[in-house]
N, CA, C and O atoms as a CHARMM CRD file, in Angstrom:
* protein
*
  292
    1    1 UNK  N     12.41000  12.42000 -21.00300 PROA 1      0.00000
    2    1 UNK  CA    11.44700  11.43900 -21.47800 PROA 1      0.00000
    3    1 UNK  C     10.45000  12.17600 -22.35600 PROA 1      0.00000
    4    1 UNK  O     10.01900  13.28300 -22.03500 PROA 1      0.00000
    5    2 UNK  N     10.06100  11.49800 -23.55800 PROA 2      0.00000
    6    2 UNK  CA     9.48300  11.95900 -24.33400 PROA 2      0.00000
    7    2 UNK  C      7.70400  12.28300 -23.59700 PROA 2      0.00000
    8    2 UNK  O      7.30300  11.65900 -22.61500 PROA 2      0.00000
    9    3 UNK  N      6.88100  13.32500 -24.30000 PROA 3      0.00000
   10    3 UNK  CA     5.72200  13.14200 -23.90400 PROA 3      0.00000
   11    3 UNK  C      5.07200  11.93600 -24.38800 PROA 3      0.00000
   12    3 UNK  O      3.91200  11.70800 -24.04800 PROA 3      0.00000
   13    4 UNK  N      5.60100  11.27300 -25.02300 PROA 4      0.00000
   14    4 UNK  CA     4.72800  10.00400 -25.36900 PROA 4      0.00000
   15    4 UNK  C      4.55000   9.01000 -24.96800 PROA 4      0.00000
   16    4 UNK  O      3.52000   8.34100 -25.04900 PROA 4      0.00000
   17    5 UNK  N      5.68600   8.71900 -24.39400 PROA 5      0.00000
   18    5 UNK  CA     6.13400   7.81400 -23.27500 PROA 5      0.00000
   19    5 UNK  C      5.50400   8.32700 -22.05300 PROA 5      0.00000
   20    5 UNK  O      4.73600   7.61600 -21.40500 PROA 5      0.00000
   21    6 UNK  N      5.74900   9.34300 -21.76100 PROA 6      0.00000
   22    6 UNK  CA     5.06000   9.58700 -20.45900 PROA 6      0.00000
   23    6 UNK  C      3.80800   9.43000 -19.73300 PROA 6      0.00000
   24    6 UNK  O      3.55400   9.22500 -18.54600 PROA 6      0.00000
   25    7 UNK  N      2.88100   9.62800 -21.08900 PROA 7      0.00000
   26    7 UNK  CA     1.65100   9.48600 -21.57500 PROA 7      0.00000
   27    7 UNK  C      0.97100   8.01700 -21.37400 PROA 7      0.00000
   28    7 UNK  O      0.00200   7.71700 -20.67700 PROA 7      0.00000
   29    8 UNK  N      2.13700   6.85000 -22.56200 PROA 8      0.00000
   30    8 UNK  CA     2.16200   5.85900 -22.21000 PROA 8      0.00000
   31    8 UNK  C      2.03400   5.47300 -20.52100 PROA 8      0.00000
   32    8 UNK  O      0.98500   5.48800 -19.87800 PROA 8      0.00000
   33    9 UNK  N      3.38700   5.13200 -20.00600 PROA 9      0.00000
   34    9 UNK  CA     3.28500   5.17300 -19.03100 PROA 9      0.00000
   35    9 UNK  C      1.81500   5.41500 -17.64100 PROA 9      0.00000
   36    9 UNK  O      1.31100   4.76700 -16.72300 PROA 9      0.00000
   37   10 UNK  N      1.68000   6.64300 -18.24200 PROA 10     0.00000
   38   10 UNK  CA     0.48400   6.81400 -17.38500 PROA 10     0.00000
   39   10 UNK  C     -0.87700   6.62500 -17.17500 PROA 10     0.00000
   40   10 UNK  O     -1.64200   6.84400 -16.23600 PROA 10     0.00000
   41   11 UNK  N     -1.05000   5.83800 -19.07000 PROA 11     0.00000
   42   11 UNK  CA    -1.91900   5.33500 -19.19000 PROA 11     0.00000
   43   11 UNK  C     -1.83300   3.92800 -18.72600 PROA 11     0.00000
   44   11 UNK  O     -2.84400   3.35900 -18.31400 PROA 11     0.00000
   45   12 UNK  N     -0.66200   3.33000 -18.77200 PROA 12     0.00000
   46   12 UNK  CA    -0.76300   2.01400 -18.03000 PROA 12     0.00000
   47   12 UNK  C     -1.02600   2.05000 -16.53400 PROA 12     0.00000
   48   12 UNK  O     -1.51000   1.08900 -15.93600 PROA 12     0.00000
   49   13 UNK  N     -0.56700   3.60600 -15.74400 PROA 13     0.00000
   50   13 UNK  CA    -1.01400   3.30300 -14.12700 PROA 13     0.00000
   51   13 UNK  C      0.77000   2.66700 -13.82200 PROA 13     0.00000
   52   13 UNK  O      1.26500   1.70600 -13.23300 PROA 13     0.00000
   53   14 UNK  N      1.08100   3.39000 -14.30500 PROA 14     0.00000
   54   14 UNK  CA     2.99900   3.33300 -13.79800 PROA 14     0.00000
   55   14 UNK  C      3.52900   4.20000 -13.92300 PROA 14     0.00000
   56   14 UNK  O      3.45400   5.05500 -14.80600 PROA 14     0.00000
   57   15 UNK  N      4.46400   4.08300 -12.63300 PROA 15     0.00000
   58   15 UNK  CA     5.30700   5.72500 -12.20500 PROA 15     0.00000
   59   15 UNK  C      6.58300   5.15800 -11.91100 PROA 15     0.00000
   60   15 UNK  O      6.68900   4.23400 -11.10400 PROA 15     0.00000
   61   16 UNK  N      7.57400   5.65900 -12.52000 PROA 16     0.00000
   62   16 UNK  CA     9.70700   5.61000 -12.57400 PROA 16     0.00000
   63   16 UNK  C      9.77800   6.28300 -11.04600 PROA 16     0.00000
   64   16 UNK  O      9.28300   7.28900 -10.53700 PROA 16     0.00000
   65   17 UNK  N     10.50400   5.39200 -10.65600 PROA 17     0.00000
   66   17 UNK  CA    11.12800   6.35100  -9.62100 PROA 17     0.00000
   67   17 UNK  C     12.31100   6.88900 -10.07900 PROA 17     0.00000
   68   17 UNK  O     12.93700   6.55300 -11.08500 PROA 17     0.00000
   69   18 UNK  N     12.63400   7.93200  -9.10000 PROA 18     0.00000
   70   18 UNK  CA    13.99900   8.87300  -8.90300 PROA 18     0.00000
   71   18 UNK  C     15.38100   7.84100  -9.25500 PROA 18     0.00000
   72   18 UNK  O     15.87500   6.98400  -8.52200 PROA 18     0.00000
   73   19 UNK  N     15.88200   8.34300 -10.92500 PROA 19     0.00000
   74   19 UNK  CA    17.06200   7.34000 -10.53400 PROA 19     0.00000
   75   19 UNK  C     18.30000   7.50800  -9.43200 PROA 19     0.00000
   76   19 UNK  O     18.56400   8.57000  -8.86900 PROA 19     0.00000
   77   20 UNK  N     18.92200   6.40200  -9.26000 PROA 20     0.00000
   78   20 UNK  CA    19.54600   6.09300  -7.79800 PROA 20     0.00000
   79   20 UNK  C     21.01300   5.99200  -8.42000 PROA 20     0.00000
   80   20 UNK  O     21.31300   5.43700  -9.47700 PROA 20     0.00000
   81   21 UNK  N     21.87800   6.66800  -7.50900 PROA 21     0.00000
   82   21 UNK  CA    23.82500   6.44100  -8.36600 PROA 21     0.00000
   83   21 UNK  C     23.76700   4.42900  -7.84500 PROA 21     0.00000
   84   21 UNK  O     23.30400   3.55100  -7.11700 PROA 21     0.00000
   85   22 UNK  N     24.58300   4.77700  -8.85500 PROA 22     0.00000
   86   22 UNK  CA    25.55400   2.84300  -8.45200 PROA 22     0.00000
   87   22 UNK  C     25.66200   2.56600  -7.13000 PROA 22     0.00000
   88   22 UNK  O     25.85800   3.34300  -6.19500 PROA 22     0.00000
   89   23 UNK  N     25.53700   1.54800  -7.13200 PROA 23     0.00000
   90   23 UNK  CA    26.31500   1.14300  -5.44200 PROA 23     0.00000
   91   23 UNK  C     27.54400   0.39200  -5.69000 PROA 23     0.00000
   92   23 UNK  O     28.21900   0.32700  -4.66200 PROA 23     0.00000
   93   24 UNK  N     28.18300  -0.32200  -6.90400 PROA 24     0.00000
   94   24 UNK  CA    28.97700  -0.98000  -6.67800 PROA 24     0.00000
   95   24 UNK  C     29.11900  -1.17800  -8.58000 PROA 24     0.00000
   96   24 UNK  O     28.47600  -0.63100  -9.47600 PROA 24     0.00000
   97   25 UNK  N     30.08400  -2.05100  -8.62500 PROA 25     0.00000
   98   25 UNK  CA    30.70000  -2.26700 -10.35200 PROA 25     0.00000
   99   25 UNK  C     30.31600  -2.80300 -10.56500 PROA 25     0.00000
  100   25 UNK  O     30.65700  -3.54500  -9.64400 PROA 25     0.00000
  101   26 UNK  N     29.40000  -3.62400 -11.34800 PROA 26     0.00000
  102   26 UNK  CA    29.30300  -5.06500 -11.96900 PROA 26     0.00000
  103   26 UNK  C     28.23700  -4.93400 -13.13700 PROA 26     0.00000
  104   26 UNK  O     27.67300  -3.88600 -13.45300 PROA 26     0.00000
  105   27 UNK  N     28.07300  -6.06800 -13.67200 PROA 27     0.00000
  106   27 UNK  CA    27.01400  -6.45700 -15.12200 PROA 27     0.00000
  107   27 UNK  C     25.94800  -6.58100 -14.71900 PROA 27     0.00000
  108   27 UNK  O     25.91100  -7.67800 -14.16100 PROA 27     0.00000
  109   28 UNK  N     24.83900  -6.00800 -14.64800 PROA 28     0.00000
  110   28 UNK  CA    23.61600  -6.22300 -13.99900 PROA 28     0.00000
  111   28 UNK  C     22.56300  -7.75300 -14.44000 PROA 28     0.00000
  112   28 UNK  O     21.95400  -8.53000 -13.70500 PROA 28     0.00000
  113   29 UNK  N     22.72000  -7.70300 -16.03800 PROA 29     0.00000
  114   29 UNK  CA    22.95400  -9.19800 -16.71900 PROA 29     0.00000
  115   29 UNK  C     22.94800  -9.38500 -17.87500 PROA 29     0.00000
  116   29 UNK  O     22.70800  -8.63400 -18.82000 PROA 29     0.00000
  117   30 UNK  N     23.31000 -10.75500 -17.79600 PROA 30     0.00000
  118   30 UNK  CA    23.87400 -11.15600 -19.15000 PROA 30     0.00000
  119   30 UNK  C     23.01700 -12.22800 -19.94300 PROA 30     0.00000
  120   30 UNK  O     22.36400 -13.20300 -19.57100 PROA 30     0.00000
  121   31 UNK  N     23.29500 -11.62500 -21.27400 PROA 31     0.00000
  122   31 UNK  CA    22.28500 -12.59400 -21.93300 PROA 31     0.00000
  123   31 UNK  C     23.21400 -13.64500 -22.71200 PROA 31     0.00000
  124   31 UNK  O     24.38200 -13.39200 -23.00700 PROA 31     0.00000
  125   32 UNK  N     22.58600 -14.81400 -23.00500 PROA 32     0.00000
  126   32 UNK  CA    23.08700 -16.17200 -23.28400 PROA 32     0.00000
  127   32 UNK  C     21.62300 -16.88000 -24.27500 PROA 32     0.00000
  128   32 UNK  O     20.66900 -17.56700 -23.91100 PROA 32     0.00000
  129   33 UNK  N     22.02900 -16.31400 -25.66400 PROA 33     0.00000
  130   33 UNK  CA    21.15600 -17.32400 -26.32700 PROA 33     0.00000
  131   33 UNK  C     19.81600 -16.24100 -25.96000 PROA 33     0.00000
  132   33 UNK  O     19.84300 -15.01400 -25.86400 PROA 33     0.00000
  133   34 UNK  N     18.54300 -17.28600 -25.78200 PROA 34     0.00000
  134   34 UNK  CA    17.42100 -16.20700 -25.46700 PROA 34     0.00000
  135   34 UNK  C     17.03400 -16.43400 -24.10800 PROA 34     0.00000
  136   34 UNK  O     15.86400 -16.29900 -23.75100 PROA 34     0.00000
  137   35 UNK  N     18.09200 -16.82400 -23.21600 PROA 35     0.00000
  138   35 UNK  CA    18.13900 -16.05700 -22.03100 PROA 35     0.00000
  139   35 UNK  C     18.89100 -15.11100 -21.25100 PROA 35     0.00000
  140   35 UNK  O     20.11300 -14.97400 -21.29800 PROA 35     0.00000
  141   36 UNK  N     17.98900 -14.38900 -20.44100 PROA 36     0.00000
  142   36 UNK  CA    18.37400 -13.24000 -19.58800 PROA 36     0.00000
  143   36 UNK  C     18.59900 -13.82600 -18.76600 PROA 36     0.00000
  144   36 UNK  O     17.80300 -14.69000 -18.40000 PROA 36     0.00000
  145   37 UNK  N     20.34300 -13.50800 -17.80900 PROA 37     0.00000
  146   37 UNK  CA    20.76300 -13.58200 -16.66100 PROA 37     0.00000
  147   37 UNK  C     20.63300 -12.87700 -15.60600 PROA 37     0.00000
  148   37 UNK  O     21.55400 -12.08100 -15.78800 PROA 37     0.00000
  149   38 UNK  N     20.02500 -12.49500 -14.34400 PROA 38     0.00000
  150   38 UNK  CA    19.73500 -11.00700 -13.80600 PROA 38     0.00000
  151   38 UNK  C     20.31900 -11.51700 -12.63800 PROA 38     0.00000
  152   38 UNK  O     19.99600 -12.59500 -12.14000 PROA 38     0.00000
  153   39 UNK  N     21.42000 -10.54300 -12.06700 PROA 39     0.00000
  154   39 UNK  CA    21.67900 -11.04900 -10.80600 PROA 39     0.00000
  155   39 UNK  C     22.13100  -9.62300 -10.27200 PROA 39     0.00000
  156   39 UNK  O     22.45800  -8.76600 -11.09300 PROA 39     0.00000
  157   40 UNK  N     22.15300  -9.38300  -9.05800 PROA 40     0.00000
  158   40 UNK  CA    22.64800  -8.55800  -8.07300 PROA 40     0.00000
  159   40 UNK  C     21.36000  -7.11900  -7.72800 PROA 40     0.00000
  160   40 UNK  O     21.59600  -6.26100  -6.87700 PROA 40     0.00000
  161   41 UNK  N     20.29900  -7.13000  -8.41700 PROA 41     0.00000
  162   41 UNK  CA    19.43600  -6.27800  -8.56700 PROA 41     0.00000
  163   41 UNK  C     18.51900  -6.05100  -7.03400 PROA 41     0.00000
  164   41 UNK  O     18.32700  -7.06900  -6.37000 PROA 41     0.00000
  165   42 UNK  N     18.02500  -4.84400  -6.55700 PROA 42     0.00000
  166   42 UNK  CA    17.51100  -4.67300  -5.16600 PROA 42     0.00000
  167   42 UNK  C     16.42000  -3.84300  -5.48500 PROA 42     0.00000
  168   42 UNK  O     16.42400  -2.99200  -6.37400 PROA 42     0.00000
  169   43 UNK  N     15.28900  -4.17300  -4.57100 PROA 43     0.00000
  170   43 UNK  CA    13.98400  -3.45400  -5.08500 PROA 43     0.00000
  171   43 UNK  C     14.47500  -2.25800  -4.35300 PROA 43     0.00000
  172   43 UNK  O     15.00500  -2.38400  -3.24900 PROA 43     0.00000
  173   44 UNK  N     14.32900  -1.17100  -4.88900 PROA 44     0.00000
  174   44 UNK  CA    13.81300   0.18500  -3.87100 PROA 44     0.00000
  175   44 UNK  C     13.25500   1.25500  -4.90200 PROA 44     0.00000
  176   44 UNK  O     13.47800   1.45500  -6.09600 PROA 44     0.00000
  177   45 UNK  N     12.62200   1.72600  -4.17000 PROA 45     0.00000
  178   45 UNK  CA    11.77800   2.86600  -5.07600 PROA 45     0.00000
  179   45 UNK  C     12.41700   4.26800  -4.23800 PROA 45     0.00000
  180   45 UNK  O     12.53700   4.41600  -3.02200 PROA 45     0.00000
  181   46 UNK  N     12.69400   5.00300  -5.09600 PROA 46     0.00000
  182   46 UNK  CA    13.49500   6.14200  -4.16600 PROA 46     0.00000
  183   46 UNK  C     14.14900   6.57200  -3.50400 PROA 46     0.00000
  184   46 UNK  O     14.14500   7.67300  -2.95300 PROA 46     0.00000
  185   47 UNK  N     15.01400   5.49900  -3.45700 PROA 47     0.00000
  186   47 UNK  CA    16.38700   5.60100  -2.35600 PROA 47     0.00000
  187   47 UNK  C     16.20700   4.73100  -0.93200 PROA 47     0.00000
  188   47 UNK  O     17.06400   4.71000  -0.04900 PROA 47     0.00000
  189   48 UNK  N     14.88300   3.99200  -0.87800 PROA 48     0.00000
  190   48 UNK  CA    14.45100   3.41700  -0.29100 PROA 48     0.00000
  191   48 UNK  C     14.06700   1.82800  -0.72400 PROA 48     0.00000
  192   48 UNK  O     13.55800   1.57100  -1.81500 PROA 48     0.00000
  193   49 UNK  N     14.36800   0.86400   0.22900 PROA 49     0.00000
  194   49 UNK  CA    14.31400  -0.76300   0.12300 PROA 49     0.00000
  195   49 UNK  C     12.58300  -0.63800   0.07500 PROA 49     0.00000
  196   49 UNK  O     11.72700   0.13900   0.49800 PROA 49     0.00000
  197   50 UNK  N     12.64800  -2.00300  -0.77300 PROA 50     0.00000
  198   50 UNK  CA    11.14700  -2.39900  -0.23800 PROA 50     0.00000
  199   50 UNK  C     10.97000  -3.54200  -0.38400 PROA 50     0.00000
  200   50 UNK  O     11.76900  -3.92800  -1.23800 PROA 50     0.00000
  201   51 UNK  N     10.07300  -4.72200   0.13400 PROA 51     0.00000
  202   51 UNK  CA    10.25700  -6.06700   0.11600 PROA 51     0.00000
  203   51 UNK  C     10.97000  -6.48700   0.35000 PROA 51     0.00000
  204   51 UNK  O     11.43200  -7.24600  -0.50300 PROA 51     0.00000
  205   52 UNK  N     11.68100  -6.38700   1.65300 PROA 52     0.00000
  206   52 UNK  CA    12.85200  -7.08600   1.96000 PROA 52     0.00000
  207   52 UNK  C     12.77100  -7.91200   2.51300 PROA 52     0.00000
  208   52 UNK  O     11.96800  -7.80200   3.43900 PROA 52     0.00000
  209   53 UNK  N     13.28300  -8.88400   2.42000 PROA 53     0.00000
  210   53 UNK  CA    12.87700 -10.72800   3.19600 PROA 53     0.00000
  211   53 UNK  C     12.95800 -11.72400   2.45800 PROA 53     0.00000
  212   53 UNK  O     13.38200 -11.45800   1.33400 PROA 53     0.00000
  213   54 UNK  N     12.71400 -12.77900   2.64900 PROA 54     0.00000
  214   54 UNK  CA    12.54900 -14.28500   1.96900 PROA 54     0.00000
  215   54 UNK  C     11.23700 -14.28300   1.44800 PROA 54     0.00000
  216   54 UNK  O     10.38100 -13.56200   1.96000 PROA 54     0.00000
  217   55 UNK  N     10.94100 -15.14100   0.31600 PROA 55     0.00000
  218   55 UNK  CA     9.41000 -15.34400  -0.07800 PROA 55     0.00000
  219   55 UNK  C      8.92700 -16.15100   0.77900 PROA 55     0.00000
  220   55 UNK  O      9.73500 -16.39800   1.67500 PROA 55     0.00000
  221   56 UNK  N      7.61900 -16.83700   0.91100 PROA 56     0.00000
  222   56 UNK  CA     7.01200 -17.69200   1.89000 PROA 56     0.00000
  223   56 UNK  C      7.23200 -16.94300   3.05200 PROA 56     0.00000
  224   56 UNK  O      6.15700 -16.95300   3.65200 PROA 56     0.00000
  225   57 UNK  N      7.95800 -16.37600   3.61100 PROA 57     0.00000
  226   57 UNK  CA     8.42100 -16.37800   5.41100 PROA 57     0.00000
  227   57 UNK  C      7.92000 -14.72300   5.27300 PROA 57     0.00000
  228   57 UNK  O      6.74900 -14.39600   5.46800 PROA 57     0.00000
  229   58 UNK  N      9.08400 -13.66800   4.87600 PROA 58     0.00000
  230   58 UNK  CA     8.73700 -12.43900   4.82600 PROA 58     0.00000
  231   58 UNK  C      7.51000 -11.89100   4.31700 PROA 58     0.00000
  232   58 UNK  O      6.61200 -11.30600   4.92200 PROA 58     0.00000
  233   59 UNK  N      7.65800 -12.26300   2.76000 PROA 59     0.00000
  234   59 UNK  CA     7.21900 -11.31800   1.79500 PROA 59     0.00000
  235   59 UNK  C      6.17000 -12.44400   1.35300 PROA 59     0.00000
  236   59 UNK  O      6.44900 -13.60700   1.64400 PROA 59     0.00000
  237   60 UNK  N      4.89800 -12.15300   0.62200 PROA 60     0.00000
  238   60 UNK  CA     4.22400 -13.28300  -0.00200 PROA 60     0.00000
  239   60 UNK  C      4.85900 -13.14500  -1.85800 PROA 60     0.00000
  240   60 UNK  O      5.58900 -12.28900  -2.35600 PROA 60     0.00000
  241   61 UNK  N      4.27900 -14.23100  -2.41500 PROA 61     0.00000
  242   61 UNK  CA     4.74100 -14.56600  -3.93200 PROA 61     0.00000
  243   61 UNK  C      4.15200 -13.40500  -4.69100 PROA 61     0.00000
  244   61 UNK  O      4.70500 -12.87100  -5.65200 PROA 61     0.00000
  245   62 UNK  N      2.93100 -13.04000  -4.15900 PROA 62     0.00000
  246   62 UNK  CA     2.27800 -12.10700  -4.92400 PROA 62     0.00000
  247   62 UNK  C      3.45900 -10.57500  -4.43700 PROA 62     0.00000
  248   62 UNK  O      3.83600  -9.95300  -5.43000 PROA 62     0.00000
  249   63 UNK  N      3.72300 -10.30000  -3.75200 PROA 63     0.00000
  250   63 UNK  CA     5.12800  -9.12500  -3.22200 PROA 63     0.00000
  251   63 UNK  C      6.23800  -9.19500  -4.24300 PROA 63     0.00000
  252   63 UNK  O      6.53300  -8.29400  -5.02800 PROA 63     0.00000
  253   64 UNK  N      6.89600 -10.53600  -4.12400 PROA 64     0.00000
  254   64 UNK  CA     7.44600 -10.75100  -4.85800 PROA 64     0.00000
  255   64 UNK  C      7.75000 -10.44700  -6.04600 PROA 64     0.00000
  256   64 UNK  O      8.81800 -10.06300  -6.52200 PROA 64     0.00000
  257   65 UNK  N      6.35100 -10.71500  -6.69200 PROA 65     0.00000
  258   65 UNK  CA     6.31100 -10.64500  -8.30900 PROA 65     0.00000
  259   65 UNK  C      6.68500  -9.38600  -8.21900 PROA 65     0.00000
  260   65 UNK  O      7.71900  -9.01700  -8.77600 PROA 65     0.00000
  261   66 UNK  N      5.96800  -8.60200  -7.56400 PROA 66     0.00000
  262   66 UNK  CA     5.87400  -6.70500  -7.76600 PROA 66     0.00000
  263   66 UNK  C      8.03100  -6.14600  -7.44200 PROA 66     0.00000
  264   66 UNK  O      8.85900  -5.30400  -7.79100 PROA 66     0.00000
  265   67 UNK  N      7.90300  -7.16200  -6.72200 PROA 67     0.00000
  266   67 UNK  CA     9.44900  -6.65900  -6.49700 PROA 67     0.00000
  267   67 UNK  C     10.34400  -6.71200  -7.51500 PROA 67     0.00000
  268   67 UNK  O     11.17600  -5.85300  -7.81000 PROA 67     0.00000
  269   68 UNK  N     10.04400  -8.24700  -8.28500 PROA 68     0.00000
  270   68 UNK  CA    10.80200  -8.92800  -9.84700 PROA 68     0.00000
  271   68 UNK  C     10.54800  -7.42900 -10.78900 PROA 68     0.00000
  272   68 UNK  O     11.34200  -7.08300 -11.66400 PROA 68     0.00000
  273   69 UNK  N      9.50500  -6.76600 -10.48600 PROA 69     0.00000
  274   69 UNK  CA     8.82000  -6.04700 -11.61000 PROA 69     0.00000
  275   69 UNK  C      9.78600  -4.45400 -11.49900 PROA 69     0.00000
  276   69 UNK  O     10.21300  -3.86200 -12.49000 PROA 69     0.00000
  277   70 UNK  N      9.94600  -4.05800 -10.25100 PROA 70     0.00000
  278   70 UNK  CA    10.50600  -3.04600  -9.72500 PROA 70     0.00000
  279   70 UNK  C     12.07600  -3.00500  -9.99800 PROA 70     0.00000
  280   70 UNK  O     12.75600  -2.01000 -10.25100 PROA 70     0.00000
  281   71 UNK  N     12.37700  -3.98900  -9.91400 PROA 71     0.00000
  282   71 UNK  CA    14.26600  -4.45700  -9.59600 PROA 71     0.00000
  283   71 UNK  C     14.47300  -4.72100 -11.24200 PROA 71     0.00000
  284   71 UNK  O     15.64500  -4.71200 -11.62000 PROA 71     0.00000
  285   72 UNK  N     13.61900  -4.91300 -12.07300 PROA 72     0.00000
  286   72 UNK  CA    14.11700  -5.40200 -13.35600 PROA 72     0.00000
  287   72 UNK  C     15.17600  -4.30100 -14.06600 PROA 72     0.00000
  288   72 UNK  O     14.64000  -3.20400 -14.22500 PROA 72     0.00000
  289   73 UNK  N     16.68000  -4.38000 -14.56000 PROA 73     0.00000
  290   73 UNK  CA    17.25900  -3.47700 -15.12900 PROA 73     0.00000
  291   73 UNK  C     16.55500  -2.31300 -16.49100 PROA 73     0.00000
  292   73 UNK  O     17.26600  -1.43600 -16.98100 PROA 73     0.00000
């Protein structure tokens, strides 16, 4: 990663985790027109789950979002 990016990055107050091997084959997603399809994606930061549960019941919406944000390809 470039220093500029990194820089970036750290000026926003965001940190990459450790990338993680595959778990399995597939298209992570597909785009159609000007939408993005995202399916099969799992939050974990480091080899580790996080937010795991249902929204409302487990996790709150505000978790959530952070998870959408984490899991994004």
């Amino acid at each position: 990663m470039s220093a500029t990016i990194a820089a970036r990055l750290a000026e926003l107050g965001l940190e990459l985790p450790d990338a993680t091997a595959p778990v399995a084959n597939f298209v992570p997603c597909v785009r159609s027109g000007r939408n993005l399809f995202i399916s099969g994606q799992i939050c974990s930061w480091n080899g580790e789950l996080q937010y795991v549960g249902k929204v409302g019941r487990d996790i709150s919406v505000t978790d959530a979002k952070a998870a959408g944000e984490r899991s994004a390809p």
